[in-house]
C-alpha positions as CSV (number, residue, x, y, z in Angstrom):
1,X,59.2,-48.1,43.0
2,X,61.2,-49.3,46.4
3,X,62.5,-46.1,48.5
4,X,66.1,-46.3,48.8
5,X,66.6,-47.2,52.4
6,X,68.2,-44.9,54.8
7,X,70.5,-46.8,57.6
8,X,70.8,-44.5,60.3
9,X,68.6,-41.6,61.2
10,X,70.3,-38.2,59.4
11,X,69.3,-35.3,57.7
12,X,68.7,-37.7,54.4
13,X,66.1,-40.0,56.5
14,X,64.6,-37.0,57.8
15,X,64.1,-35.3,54.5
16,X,62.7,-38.9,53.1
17,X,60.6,-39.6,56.0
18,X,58.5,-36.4,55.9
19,X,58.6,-37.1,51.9
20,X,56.7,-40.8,52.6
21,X,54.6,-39.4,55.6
22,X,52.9,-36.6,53.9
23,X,52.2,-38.9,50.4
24,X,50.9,-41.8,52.9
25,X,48.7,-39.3,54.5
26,X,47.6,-38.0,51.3
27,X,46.2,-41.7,50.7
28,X,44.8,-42.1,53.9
29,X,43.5,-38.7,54.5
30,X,39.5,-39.6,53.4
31,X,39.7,-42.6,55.6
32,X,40.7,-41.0,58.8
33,X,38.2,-37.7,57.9
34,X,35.6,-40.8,57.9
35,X,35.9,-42.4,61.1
36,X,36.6,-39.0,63.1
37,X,34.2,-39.3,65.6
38,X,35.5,-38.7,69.2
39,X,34.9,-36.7,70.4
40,X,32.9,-34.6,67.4
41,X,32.4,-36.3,64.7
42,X,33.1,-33.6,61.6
43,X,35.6,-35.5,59.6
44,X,38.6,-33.4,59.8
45,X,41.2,-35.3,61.2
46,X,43.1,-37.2,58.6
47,X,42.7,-33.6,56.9
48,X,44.4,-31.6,59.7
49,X,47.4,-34.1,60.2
50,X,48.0,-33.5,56.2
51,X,48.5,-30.2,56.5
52,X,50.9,-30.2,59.6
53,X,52.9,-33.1,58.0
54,X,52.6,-31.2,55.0
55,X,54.3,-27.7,56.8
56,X,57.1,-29.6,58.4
57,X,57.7,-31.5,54.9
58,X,57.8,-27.5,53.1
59,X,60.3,-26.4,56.3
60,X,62.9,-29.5,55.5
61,X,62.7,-28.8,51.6
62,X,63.7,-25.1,52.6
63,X,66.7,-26.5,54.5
64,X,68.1,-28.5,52.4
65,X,67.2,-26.0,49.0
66,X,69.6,-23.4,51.1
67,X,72.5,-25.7,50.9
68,X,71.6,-26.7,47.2
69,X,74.2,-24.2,45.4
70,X,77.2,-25.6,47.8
71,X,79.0,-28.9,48.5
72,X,77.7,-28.9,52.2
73,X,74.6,-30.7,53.2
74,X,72.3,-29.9,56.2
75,X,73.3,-31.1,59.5
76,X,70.6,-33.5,60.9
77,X,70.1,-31.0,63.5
78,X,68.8,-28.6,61.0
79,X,66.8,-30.7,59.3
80,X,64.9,-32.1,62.5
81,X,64.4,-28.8,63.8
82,X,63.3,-27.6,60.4
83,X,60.7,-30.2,60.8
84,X,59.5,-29.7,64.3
85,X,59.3,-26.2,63.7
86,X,57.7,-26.0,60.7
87,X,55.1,-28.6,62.0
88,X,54.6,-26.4,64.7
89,X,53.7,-23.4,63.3
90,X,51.7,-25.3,60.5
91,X,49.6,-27.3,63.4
92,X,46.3,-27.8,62.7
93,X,43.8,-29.1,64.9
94,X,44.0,-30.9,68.3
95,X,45.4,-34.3,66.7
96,X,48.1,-32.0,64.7
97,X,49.0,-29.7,67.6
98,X,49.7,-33.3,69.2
99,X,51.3,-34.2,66.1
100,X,53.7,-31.2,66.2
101,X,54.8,-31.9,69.5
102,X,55.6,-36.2,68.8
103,X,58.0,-34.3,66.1
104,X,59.4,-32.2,68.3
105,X,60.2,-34.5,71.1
106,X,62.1,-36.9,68.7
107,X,63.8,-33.9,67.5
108,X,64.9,-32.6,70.9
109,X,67.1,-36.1,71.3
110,X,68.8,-35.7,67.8
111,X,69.8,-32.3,68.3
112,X,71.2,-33.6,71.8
113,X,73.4,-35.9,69.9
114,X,75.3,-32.9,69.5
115,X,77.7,-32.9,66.0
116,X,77.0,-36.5,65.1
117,X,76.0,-37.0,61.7
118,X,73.5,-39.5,62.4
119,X,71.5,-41.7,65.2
120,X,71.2,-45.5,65.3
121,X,68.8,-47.6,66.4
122,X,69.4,-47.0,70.2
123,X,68.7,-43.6,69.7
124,X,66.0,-43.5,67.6
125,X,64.4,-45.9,70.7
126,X,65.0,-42.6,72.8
127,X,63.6,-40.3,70.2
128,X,60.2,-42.4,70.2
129,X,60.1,-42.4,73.7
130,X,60.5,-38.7,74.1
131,X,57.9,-38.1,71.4
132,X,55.8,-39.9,73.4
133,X,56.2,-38.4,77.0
134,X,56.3,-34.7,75.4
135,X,53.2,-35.2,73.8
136,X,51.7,-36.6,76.7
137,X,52.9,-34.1,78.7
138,X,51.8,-31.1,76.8
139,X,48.0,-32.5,77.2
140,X,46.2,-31.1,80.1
141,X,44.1,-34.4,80.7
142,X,45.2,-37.2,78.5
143,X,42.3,-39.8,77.7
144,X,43.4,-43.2,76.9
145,X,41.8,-44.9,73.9
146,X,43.9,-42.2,71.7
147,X,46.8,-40.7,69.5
148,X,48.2,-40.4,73.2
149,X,47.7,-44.0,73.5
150,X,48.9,-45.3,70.3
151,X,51.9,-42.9,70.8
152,X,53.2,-45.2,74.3
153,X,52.6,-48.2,72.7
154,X,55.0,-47.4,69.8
155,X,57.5,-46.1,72.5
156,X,57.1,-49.4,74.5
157,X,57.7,-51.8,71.6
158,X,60.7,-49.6,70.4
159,X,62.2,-50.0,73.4
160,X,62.2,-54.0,73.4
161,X,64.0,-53.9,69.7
162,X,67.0,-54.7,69.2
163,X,69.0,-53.7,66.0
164,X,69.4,-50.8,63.3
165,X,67.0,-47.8,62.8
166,X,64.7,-50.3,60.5
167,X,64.5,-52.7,62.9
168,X,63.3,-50.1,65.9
169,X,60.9,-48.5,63.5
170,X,59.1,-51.6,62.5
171,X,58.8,-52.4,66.4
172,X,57.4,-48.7,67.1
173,X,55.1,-49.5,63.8
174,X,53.4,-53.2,64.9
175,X,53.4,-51.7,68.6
176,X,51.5,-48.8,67.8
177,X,48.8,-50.8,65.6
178,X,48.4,-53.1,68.0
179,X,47.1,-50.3,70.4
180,X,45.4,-49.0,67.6
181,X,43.1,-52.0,67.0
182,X,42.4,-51.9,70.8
183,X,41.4,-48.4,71.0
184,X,37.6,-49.0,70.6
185,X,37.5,-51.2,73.6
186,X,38.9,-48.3,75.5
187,X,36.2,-45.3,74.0
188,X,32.8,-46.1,74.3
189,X,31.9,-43.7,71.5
190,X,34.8,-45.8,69.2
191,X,32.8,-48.8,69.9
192,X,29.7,-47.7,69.6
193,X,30.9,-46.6,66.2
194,X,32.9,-49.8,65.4
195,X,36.1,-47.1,64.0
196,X,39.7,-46.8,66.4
197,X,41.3,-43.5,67.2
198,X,41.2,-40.9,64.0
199,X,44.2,-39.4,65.0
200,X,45.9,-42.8,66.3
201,X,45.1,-44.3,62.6
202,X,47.5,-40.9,61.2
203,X,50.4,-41.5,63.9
204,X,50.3,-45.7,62.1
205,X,50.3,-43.6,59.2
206,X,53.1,-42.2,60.0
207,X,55.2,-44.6,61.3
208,X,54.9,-46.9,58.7
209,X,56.5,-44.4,56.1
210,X,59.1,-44.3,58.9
211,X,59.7,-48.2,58.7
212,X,59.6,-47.4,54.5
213,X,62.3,-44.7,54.7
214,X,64.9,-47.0,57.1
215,X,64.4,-50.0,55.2
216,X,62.9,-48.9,51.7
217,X,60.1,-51.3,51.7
218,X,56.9,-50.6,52.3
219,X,54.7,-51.6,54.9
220,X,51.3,-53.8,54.4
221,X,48.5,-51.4,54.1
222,X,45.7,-52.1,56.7
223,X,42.5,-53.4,56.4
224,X,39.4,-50.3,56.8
225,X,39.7,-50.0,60.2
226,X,35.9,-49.2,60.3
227,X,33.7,-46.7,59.1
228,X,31.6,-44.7,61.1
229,X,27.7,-45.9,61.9
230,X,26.4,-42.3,60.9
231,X,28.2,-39.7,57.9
232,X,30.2,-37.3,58.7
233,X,28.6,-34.0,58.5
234,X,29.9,-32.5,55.2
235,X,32.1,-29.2,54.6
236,X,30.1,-26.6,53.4
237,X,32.1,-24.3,51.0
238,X,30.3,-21.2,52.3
239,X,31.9,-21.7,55.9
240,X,35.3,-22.1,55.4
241,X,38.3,-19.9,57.2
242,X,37.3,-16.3,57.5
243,X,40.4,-14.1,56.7
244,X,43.8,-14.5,59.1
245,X,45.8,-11.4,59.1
246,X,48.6,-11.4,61.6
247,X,46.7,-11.2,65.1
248,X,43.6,-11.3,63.9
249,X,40.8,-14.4,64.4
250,X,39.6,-16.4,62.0
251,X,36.7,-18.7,61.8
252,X,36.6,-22.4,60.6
253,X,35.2,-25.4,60.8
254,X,36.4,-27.5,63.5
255,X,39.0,-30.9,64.3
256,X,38.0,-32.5,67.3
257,X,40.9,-34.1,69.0
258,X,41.8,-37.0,71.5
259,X,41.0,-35.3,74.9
260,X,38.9,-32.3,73.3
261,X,35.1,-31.0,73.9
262,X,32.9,-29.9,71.8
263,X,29.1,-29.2,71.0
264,X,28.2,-32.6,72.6
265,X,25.5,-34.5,74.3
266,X,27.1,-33.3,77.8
267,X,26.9,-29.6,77.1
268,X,31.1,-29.2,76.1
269,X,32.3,-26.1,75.2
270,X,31.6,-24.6,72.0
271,X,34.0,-22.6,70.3
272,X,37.9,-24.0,69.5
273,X,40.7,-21.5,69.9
274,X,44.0,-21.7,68.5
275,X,46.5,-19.6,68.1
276,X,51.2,-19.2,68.1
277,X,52.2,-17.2,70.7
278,X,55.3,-15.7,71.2
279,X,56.0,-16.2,75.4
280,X,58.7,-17.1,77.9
281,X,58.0,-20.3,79.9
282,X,56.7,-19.1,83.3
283,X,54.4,-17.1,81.4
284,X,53.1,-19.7,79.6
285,X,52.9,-22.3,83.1
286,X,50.6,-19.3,84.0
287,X,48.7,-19.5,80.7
288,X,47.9,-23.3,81.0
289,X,46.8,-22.9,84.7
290,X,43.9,-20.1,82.8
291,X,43.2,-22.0,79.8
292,X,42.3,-25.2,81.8
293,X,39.9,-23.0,84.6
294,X,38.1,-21.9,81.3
295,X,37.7,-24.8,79.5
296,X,39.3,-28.4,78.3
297,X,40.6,-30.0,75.5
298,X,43.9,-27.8,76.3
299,X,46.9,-28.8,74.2
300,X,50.1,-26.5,74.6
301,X,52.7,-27.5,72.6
302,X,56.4,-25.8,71.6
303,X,59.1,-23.9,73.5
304,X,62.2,-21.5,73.4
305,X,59.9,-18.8,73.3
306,X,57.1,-19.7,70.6
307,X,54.1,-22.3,71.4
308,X,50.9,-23.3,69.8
309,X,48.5,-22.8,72.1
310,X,45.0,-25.3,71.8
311,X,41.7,-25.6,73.4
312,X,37.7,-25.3,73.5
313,X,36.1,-23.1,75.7
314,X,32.4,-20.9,75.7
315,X,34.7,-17.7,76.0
316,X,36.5,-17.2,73.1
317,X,37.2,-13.9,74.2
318,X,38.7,-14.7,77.6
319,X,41.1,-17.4,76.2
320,X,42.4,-14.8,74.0
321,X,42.5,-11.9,76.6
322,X,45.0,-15.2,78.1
323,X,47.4,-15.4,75.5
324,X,47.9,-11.7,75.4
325,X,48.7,-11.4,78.8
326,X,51.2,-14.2,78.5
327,X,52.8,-12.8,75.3
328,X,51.9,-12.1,71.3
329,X,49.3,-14.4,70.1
330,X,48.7,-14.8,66.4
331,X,47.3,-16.4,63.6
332,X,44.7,-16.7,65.8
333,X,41.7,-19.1,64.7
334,X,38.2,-19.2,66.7
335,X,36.1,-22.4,65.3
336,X,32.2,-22.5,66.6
337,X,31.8,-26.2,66.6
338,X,27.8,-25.7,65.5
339,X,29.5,-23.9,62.4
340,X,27.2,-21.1,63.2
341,X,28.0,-17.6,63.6
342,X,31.3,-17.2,65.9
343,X,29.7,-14.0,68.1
344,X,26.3,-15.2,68.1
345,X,25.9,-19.0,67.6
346,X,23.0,-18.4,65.4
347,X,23.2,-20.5,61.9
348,X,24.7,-17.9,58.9
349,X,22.4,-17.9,56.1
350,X,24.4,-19.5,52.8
351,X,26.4,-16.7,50.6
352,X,25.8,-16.8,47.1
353,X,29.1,-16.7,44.8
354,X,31.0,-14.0,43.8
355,X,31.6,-14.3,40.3
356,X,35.6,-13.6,40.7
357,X,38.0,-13.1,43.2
358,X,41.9,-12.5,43.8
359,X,43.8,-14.8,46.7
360,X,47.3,-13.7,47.4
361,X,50.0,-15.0,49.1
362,X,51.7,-11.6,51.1
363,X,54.6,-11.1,52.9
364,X,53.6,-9.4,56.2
365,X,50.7,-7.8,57.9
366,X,51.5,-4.3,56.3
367,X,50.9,-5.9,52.4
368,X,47.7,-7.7,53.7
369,X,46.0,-5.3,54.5
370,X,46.7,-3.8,51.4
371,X,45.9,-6.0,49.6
372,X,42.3,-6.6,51.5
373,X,41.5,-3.3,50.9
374,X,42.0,-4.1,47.4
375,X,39.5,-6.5,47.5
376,X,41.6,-9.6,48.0
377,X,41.2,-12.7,50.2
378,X,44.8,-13.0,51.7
379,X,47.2,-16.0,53.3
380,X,49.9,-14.4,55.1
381,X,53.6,-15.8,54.9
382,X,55.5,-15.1,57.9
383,X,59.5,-15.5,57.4
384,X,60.2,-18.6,57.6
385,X,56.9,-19.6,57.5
386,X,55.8,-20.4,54.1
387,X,51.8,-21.0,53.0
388,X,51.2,-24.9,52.4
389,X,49.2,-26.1,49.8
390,X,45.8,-26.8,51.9
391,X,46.1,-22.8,53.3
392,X,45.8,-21.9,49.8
393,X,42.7,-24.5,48.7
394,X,41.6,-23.0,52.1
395,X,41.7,-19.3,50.7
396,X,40.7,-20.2,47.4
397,X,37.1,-21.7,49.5
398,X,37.1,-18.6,51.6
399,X,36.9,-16.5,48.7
400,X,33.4,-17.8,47.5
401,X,33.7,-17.3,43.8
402,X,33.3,-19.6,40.7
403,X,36.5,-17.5,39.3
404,X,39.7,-17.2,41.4
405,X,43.5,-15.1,40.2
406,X,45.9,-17.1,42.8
407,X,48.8,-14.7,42.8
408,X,51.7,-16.6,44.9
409,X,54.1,-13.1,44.9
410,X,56.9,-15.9,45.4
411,X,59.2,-17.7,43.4
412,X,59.8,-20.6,46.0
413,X,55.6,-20.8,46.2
414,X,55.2,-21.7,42.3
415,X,54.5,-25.7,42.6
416,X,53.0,-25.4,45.7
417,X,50.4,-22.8,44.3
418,X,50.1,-25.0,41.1
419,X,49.0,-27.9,43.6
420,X,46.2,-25.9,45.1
421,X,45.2,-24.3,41.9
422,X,45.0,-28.3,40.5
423,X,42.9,-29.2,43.7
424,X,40.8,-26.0,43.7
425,X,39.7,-27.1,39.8
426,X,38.8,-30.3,41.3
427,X,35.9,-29.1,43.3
428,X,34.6,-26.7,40.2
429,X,36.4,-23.3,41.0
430,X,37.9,-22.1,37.9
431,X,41.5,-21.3,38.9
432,X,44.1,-19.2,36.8
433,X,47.1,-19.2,38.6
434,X,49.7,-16.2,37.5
435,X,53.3,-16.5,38.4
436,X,54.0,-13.2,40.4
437,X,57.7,-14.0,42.4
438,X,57.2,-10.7,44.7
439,X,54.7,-9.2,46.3
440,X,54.8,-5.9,44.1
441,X,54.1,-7.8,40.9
442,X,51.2,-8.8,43.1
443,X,51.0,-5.1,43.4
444,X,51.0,-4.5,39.9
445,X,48.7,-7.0,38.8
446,X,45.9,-6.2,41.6
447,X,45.9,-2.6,40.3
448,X,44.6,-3.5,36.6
449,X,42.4,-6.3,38.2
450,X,38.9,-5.6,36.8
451,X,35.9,-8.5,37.7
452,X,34.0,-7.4,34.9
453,X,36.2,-7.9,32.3
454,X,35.8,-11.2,30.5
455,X,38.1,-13.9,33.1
456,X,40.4,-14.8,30.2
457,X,40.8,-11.1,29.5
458,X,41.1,-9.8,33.4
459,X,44.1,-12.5,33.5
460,X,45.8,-11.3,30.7
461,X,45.8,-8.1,31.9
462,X,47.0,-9.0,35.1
463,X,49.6,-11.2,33.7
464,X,51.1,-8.2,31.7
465,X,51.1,-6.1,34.7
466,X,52.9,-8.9,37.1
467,X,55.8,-9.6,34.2
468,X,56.5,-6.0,32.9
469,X,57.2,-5.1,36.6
470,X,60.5,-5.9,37.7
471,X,61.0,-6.6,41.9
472,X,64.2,-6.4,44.2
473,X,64.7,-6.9,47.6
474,X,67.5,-6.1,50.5
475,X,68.0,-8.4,52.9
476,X,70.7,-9.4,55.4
477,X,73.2,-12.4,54.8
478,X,72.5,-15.5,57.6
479,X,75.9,-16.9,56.4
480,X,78.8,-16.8,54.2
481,X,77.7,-18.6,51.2
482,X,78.6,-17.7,47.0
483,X,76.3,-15.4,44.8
484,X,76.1,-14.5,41.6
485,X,77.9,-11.4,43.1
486,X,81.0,-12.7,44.9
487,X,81.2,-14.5,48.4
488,X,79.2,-12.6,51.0
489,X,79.3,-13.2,55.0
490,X,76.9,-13.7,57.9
491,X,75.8,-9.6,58.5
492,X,76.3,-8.4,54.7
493,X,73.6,-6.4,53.5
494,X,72.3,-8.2,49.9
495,X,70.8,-6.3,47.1
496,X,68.4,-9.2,45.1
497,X,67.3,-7.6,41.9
498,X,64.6,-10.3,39.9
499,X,65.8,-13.3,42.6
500,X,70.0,-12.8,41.8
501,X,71.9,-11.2,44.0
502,X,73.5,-7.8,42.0
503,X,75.0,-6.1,44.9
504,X,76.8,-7.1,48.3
505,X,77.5,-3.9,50.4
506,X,77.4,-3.0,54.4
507,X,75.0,0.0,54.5
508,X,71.1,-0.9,53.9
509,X,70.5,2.5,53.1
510,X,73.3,2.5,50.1
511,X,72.4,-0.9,49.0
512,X,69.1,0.2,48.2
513,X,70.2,3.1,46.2
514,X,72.6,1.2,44.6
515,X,69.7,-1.4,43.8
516,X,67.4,1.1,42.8
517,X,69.5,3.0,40.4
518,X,70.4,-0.7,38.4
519,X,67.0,-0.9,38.3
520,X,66.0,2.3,36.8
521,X,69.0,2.5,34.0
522,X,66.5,0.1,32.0
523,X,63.6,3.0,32.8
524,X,60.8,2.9,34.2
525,X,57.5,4.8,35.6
526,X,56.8,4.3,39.0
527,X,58.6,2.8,41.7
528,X,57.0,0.7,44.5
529,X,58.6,0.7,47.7
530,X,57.7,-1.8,50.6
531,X,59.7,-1.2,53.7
532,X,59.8,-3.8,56.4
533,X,60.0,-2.9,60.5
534,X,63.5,-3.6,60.6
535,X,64.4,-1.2,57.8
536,X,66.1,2.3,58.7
537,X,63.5,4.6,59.2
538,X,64.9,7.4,56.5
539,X,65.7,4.7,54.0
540,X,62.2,5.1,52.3
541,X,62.6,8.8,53.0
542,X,66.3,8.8,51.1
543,X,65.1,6.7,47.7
544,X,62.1,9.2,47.2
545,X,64.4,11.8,47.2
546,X,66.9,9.9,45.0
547,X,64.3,9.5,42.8
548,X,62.4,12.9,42.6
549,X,65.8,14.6,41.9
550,X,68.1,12.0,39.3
551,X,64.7,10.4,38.0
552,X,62.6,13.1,37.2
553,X,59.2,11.2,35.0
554,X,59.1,8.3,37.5
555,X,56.8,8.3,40.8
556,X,57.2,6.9,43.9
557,X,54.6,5.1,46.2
558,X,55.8,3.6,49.3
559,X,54.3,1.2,51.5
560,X,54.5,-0.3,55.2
561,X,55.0,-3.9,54.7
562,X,55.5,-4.9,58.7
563,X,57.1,-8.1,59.6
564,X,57.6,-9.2,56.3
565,X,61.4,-11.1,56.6
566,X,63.3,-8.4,54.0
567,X,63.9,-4.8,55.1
568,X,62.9,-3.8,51.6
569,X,61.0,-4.2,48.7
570,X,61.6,-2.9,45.5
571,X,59.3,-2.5,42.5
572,X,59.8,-0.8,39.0
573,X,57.2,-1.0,36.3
């Protein structure tokens, strides 16, 4: 069915764009995996650029789902720096951390635009050519005969279009395959190969759904550009992503990208580091001047105080020990390119399957660790930062069992977890996904988790838990908006009891209490309580109290969530 066309660049195109660009790269993801081989050939590329596109596609939804129970509709400045962010923080990769930062520099010029509703084609020529300098910019050594590459060309033949947004796009579009086709003759290992640029052949990807979203037609699909003369090596199941809990590393297989290193004929380096970090500019001018002494492939992208920091090195360590002296790293991820051991090199024997595990989506670094000593393979959700659907397949691998519980502990997480529950069951993992909208039904349903129980059983059981425990939360208003409990303003403490806000007050300490007694009119046995950083530090202290002397059969357990985005969270079973 032809995409309604969108005329000038606003918050509509942007939502509609990211739509088209993650489905195109859904259909082209194989084919650019395939003809990945610059400079390491392990057929991740097309994969990677999915599941950035993918996070800056969940980041606009999230925008425009807050405005959903109003008349108001996002400004395009929200929505392109709900995609540049979330593409930043979902990077993955060297040709996705480039990726991150083309969206980014075409967001900086809409937001300049200041409280326009929209760009035309003129500016949409100067978002394109931003992309393209940022991007080129952030690369400590650009290589030609890349994404980089491609990226210019698309700038260049924007720049000679005259016209609307459709017009400009379809320039940027036959510029950048033009260059695309001509990468081999610029990489001898392209030619050699007889493929172009893997992460070039995403960026055409791209645009294209661009040219479909401002005129609503679709462009011609390309020829195979190529295949590789040798296969890819394949991804073994058994060395997927080792567990990512807040700062600590993980280990996965590895994306080589435009200007990157690797375990290659000349000796490169061997391991990939990447990590966010949360750092002030000079620090980070500092950071780039270490990273590049210690290795290549160095991609920095971001700013106003939160980067993603890429490149390979021997010492995985020592580029580490860098980011921390510049700031807070996290979700750090160390990839061995020889998909050996990460500390030694050495090959890991294969694992053999567990028979069942539990993957959990959780809130903050607190509730993961939880929840690992529990026995379950985590994927943490920083505020704002909701798990996309690939994190979760990536879990589900990680966990190494022929029978996985997916418990998604939120609401706004249900279809996305149905889509890697669906794509899991492709590849033979028997998936049963429960619908657990907080992390204490997650609680709940972990504590009467038993593997040796029949699977159909164990996920009854679980099930029961989740749904006969009822979850709150206390948060702080962003804005004045209408609840289900009158108009609340920017600073209001909210009381959310099972996802509808019951209470509106200005103490968080009262809200709670107020919460928790609502909660407890209906009865109840024990009471879970997660409390965030940002919490008052007597509030947990004050609800035991409340309970132990006006409740006098229910318990209390209390937990240290962390950073987990609500100051509290409540659970009754």
């Amino acid at each position: 069915m032809a995409q309604v066309p969108q005329t000038f660049f606003d918050a509509l195109a942007v939502r509609t764009w990211c739509g088209l660009a993650l489905r195109a790269l859904g259909r082209a993801r194989e084919e650019i995996d395939a003809i990945n081989v610059y400079p390491v050939a392990d057929g991740d590329t097309g994969t990677n650029l999915y599941l950035t596109l993918e996070s800056a596609a969940t980041a606009v939804e999230a925008v425009f789902a807050g405005y959903e129970t109003g008349c108001a509709e996002p400004s395009p400045a929200d929505a392109v720096r709900a995609m540049a962010h979330g593409a930043l923080i979902g990077a993955r990769g060297n040709s996705g951390t480039i990726l991150a930062q083309l969206l980014r520099g075409m967001a900086q010029v809409l937001v300049e635009a200041g409280d326009g509703s929209h760009i035309d084609g003129p500016g949409l020529r100067l978002a394109l050519r931003r992309a393209a300098d940022s991007a080129r910019q952030a690369v400590a050594h650009p290589v030609e005969g890349t994404v980089l590459t491609v990226a210019s060309a698309a700038a260049d033949a924007a720049e000679g279009a005259e016209g609307d947004c459709g017009t400009v796009a379809r320039a940027a579009y036959e510029g950048a395959r033009a260059a695309l086709a001509a990468t081999p003759g610029q990489l001898a290992v392209l030619e050699r190969a007889g493929v172009v640029d893997a992460g070039g052949r995403g960026l055409v990807t791209v645009l294209g759904a661009l040219v479909e979203a401002f005129t609503g037609e679709a462009v011609r699909e390309a020829a195979p550009w190529g295949a590789p003369c040798r296969e890819a090596p394949s991804r073994d199941a058994s060395r997927t992503p080792e567990a990512d809990h807040g700062g600590h590393a993980r280990v996965e297989s590895a994306e080589a990208g435009p200007c990157g290193a690797g375990l290659r004929a000349d000796g490169g380096p061997a391991f990939e580091v990447i990590y966010l970090l949360e750092a002030d500019d000079a620090a980070v001018t500092r950071l780039r001047a270490r990273l590049d002494a210690l290795g290549d492939s160095l991609v920095v992208v971001g700013g106003d105080g939160l980067w993603n920091v890429h490149v390979h090195v021997d010492d995985a360590g020592a580029a580490v020990e860098a980011g921390v002296e510049a700031g807070r790293p996290y979700r750090i991820r160390i990839t061995h390119f020889g998909l050996g051991d990460a500390h030694t090199g050495r090959e890991r024997p294969p694992r053999e399957r567990a028979q069942r595990a539990v993957v959990a989506v959780v809130p903050g670094e607190g509730l993961a660790g939880l929840y690992t000593e529990a026995g379950a393979t985590t994927v943490l959700a920083r505020p704002g930062e909701p798990p996309a659907s690939g994190e979760l397949v990536q879990a589900v691998r990680r966990a190494h069992a022929r029978e996985v519980v997916l418990l998604p502990n939120d609401a706004e997480l249900r279809h996305t977890a149905a889509a890697a529950a669906e794509q899991a069951r492709t590849e033979g993992i028997r998936v049963a996904l429960i619908p657990t909208r907080s992390a204490v039904q997650g609680i709940a349903a972990l504590a009467v988790h038993e593997p040796g129980r029949r699977f159909d059983e164990d996920v009854v059981q679980m099930t029961s838990a989740a749904g006969a425990t009822r979850y709150a939360e206390v948060v702080v208003a962003e804005r004045q908006s209408w609840t289900t409990a009158g108009i609340c303003q920017a600073g209001d403490v909210l009381g959310l009891i099972d996802g509808d806000v019951a209470v509106i007050g200005a103490d968080v300490t009262a809200t709670a209490r107020t919460v928790l007694d609502r909660m407890l009119q209906a009865g109840g046995e024990l009471v879970t309580l997660v409390v965030g950083d940002e919490a008052p530090e007597t509030v947990a202290t004050h609800l035991e109290a409340r309970v132990r002397e006006t409740y006098l059969a229910v318990d209390t357990v209390v937990y240290r969530g962390g950073r987990q985005g609500a100051l509290l969270l409540i659970g009754v079973e």
